[in-house]
C-alpha positions in Angstrom: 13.0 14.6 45.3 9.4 14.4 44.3 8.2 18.5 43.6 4.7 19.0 42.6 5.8 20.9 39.7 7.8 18.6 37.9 4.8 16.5 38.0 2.2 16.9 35.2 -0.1 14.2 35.5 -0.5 11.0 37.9 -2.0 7.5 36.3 -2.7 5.0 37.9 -2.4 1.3 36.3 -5.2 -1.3 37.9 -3.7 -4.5 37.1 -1.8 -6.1 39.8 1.9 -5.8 39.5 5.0 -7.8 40.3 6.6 -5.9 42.7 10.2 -7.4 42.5 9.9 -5.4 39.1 12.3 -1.9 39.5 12.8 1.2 37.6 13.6 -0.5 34.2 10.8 -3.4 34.2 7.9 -0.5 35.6 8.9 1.8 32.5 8.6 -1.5 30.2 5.0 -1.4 31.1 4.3 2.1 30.8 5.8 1.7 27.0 4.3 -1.2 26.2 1.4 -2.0 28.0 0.1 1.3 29.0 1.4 3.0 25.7 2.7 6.0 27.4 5.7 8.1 27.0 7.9 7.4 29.6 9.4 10.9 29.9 6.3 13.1 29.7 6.6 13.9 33.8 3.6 11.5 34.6 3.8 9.9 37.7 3.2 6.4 37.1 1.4 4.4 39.7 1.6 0.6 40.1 -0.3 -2.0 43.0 0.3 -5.1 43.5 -1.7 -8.2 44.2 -3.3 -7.4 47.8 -2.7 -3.9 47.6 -0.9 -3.1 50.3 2.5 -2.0 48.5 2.4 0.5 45.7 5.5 1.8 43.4 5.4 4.6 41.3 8.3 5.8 38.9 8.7 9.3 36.7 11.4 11.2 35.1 12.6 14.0 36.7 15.4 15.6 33.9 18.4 13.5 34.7 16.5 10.4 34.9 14.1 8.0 36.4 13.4 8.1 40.1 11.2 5.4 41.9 8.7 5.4 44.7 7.6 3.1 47.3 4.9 2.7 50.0 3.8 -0.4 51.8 0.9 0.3 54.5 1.1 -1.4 57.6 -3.1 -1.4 57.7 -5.7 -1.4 55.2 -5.3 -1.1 51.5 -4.5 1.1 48.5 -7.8 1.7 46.7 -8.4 3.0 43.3 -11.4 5.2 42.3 -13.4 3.7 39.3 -12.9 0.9 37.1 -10.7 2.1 34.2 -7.4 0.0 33.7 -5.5 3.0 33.6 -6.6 6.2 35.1 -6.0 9.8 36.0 -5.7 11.3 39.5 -5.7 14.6 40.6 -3.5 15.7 42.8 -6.0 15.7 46.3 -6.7 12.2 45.1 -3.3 10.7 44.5 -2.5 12.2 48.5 -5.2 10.5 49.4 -4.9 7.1 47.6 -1.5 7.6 49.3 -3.1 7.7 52.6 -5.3 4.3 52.0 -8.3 6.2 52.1 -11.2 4.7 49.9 -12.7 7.1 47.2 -15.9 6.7 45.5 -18.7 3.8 46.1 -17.6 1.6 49.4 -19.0 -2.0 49.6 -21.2 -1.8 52.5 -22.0 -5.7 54.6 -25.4 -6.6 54.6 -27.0 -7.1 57.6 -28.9 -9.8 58.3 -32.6 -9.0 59.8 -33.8 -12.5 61.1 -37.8 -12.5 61.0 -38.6 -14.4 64.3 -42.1 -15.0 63.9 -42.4 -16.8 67.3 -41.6 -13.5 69.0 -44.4 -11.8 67.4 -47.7 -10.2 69.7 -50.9 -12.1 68.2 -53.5 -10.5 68.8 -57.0 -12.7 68.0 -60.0 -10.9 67.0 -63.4 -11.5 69.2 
C-alpha cells in the first residue's frame, strides 16, 4: 500500500515508455538511464507514448511495488521540459488527475478581415 510517508520524493521520467515493461525492466531504467538508486523511496513515474497510461514503481522495505493508471479521457501532462523531474506532492495528485500544470497551448483564432463588409464613408 502506497503511504505518503514511505515516500520521499516523486520523479517523473519524460521520455515515452514501453509499457509492456514491469517491475524489473522500469527499475533497469531508473539504474541506468535515469542514474538513480532504486531503493532510495522515490516514487518513479513513467508515460507512455500518448499519455494516457502511466506506471510508477518504488520500494517500500520488503521490495518493489508497482503502479498503474490508464485515463479513460484526456492525458497525463508533465510540468516543464526537464527529462527527469521532481514533483511535489499537490503536483503528483494532480498529474494523477490529468490536470494540465504550467503554460497550456492555447488555438488561435482566426479573425477574417472582410473588407467588403466595411461602412465607407466618402468625404464631400
Amino acid at each position: 500500500m502506497l503511504q505518503r510517508n514511505q515516500i520521499r520524493r516523486v520523479l517523473a521520467y519524460r521520455q515515452p515508455v514501453d509499457m509492456r515493461k514491469q517491475i524489473d525492466g522500469l527499475v533497469s531504467l531508473v539504474q541506468n538511464t535515469l542514474l538513480e538508486d532504486a531503493l532510495a523511496g522515490t516514487l518513479y513515474v513513467f508515460v507512455n507514448r500518448r499519455a494516457t497510461l502511466m506506471k510508477a514503481v518504488y520500494w517500500d522495505r520488503t521490495g518493489f511495488c508497482l503502479l498503474a493508471k490508464r485515463l479513460e479521457q484526456g492525458r497525463f501532462h508533465l510540468p516543464g521540459a526537464e527529462m527527469k523531474q521532481d514533483l511535489s506532492a499537490r503536483t503528483f495528485e494532480l498529474f494523477l488527475d490529468g490536470i494540465t500544470l504550467g503554460p497550456r497551448k492555447r488555438n488561435a483564432v482566426k479573425q477574417l478581415h472582410d473588407s467588403s463588409r466595411e461602412s465607407r464613408i466618402t468625404q464631400p
